[in-house]
C-alpha positions as semicolon CSV with decimal commas, in nm:
position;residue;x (nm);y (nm);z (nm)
1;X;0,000;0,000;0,000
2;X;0,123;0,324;-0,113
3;X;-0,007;0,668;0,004
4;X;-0,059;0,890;-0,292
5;X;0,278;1,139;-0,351
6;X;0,493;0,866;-0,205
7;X;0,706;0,627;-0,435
8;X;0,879;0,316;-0,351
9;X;1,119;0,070;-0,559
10;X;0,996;-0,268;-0,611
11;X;1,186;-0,588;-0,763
12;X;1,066;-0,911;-0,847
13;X;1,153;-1,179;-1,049
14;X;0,960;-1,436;-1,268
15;X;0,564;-1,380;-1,385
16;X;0,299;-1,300;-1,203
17;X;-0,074;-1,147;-1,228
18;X;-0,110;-0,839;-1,091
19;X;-0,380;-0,570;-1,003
20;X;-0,308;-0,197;-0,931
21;X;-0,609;0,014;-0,748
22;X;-0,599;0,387;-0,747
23;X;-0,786;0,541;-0,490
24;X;-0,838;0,908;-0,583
25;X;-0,693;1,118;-0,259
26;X;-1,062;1,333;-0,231
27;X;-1,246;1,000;-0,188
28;X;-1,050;0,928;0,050
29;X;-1,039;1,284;0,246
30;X;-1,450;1,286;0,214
31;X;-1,492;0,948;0,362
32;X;-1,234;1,008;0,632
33;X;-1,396;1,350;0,701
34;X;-1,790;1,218;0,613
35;X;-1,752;0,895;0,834
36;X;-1,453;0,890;1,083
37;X;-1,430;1,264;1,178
38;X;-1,073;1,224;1,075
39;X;-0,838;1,497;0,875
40;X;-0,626;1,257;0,663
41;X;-0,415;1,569;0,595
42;X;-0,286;1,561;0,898
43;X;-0,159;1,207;0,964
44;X;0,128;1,085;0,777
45;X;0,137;0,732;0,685
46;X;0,437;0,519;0,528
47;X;0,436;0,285;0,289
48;X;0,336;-0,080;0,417
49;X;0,503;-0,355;0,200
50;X;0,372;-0,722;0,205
51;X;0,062;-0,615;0,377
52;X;-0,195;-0,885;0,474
53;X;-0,508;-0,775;0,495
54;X;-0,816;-1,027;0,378
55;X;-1,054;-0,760;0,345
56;X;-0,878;-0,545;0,127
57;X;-0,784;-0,911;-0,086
58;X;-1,182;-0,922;-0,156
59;X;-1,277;-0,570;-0,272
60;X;-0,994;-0,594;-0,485
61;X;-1,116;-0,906;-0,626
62;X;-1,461;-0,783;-0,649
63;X;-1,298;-0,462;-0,935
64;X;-1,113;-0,738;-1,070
65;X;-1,419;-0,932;-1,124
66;X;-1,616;-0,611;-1,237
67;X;-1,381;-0,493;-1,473
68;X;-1,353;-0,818;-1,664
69;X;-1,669;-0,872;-1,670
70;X;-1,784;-0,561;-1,777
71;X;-2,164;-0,567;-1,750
72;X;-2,443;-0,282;-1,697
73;X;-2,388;-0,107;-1,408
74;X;-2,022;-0,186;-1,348
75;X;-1,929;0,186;-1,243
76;X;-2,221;0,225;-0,997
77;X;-2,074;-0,100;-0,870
78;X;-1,734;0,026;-0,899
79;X;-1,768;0,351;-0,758
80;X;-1,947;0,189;-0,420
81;X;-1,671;-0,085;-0,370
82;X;-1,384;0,175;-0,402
83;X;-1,589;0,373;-0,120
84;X;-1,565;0,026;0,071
85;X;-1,221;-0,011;0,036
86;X;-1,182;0,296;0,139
87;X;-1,324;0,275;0,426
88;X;-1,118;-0,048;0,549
89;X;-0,843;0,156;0,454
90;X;-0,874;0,389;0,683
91;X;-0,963;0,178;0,955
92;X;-0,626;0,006;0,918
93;X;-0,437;0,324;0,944
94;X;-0,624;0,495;1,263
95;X;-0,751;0,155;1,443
96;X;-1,126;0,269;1,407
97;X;-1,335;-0,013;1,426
98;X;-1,663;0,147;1,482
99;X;-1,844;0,437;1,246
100;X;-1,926;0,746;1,470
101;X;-2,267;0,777;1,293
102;X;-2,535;0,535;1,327
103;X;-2,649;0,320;1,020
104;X;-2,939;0,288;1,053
105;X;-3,268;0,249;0,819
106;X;-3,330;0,503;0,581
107;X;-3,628;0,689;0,673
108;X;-3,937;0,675;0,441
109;X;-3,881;1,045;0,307
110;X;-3,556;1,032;0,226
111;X;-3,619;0,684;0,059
112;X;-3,907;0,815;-0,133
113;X;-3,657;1,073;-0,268
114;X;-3,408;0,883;-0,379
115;X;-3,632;0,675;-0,563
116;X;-3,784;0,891;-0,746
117;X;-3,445;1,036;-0,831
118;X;-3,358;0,729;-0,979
119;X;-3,670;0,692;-1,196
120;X;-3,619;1,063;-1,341
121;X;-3,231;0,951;-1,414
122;X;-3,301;0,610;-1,520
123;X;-3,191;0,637;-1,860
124;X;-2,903;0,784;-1,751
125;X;-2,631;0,704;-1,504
126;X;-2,698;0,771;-1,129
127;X;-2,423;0,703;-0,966
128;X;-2,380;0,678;-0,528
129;X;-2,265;0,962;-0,493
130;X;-2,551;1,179;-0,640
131;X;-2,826;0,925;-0,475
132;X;-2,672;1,009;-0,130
133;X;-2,613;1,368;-0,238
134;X;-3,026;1,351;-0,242
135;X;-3,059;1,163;0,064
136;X;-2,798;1,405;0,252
137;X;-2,560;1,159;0,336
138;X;-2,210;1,012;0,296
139;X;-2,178;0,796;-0,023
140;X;-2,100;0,489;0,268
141;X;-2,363;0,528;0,495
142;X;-2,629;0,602;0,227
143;X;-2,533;0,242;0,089
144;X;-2,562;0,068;0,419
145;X;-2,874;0,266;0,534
146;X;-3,036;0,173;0,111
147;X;-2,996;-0,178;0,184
148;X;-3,137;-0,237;0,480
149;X;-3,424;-0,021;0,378
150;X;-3,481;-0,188;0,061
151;X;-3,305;-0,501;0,027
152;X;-3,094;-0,412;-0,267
153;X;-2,756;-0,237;-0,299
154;X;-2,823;0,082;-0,456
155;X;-2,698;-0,068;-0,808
156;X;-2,886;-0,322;-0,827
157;X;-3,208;-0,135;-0,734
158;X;-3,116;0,068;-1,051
159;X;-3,088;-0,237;-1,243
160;X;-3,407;-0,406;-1,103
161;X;-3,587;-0,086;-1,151
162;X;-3,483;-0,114;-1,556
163;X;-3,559;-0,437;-1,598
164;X;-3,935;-0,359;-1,442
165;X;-3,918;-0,066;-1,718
166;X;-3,850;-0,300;-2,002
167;X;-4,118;-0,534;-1,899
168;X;-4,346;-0,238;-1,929
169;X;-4,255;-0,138;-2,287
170;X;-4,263;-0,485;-2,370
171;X;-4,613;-0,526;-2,283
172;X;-4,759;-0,191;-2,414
173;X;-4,587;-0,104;-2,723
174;X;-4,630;-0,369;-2,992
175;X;-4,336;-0,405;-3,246
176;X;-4,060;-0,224;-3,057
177;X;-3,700;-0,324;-3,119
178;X;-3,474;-0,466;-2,820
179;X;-3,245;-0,235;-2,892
180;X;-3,508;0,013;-2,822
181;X;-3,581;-0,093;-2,500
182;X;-3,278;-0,127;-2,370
183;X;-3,152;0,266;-2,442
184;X;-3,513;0,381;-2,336
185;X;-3,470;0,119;-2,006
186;X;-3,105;0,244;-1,943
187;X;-2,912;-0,014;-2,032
188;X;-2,609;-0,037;-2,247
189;X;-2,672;-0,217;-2,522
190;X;-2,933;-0,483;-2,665
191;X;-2,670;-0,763;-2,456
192;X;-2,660;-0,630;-2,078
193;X;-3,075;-0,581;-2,117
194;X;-3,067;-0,971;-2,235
195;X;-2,820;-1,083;-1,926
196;X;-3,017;-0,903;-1,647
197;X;-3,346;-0,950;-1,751
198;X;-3,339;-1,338;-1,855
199;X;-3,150;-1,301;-1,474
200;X;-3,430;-1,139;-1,296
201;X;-3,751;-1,214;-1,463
202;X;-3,663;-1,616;-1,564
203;X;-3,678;-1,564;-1,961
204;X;-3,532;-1,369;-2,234
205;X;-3,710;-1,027;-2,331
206;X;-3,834;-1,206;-2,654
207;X;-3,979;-1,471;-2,493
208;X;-4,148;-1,237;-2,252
209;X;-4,302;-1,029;-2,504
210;X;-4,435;-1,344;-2,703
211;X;-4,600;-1,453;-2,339
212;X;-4,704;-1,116;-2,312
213;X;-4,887;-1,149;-2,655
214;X;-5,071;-1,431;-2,564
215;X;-5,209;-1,307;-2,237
216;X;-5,317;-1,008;-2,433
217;X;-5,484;-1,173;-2,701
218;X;-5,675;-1,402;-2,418
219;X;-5,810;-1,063;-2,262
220;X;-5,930;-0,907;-2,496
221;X;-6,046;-1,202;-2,718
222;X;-6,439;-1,154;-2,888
223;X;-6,544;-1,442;-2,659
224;X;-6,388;-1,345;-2,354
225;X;-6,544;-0,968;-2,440
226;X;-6,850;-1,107;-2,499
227;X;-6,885;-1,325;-2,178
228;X;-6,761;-1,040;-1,977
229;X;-7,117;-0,885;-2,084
230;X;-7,341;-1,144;-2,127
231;X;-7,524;-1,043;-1,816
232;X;-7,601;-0,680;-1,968
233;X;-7,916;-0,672;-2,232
């Protein structure tokens, strides 16, 4: 682990794999300052070779795994596990085991608020930061407090919330490309709304929309119509 402005020489011999993480320095100063009450400004910390440390091993595996992959909503997912590794971080170098503000449950308001933030930005990319900006709190708290509230980790809400949005163009607009519904539902491309929504839902979008078909044509069948009515002269 090297603090940022530092340098250090390093020699090895032979192959090996090897993954670099580059925490930005205000990430760091706004979690330290957001969550800890701590000036990181003022604390000087050394380079720490051959560290050990299993929790930072499994973040770091977790942006591995994200940047291979590269699926919707990698950022968002990004973005929230560099705030976690930030915060283990920092509670290596001071000792801190415990946040001074409670997690707690996100109240109903403030949940309300964020939600429909997301909806208005769903198309887009809403990222932690600007979610907890609405909910007027730190990126790590507002994370916590989402998930116990709802469930979900704030990126997969969004992702959730898009596949419930395709579903909905599916079934009312006959016709309409995948493609389509995957910019209008905020996702990426025709392949990422294929992978999450076969993922959540159980089937592919086509095979939803031919279901979807059916059930429509059942509804509003002449028959069904006309035995909805038969009682009326």
């Amino acid at each position: 682990m090297v603090p940022a402005g530092s340098s250090v020489l390093w020699r090895r011999q032979g192959s090996m794999d090897t993954l670099f993480v580059f925490l930005e320095p205000n990430l760091i100063a706004r979690v330290a300052a957001e969550s800890f009450e701590f000036d990181p400004t003022r604390t000087a910390v050394s380079p720490l070779i051959g560290l050990n440390a299993p929790e930072f091993r499994s973040v770091m595996f977790a942006v591995d795994a994200e940047l291979r992959a590269g699926a919707a909503g990698w950022p968002l997912l990004i973005e929230s596990l560099a705030t976690t590794l930030s915060v283990h971080l920092i509670r290596h170098i001071t000792g801190e085991r415990k946040l001074n503000a409670s997690d707690g449950i996100l109240s109903r308001r403030k949940l309300q608020t964020v939600i429909e933030f997301i909806m208005e930005n769903l198309g887009g990319s809403p990222t932690v930061e600007q979610m907890a900006a609405v909910a007027q709190l730190s990126p790590y708290h507002f994370a916590r407090q989402f998930k116990a509230a709802t469930g979900l980790a704030p990126y997969q809400y969004v992702i959730v919330r898009r596949v419930a949005r395709a579903q909905h163009l599916l079934r009312t607009i006959a016709g309409i490309g995948l493609g389509e519904v995957a910019f209008r539902s905020g996702f990426s491309d025709q392949s990422n709304l294929s992978f999450h929504f076969k993922r959540i839902v159980g089937v592919t979008p086509g095979k939803f929309r031919i279901s979807a078909r059916i059930q429509q044509t059942r509804i509003y069948s002449p028959k069904s119509a006309a035995s909805r009515f038969s009682g009326f002269t």
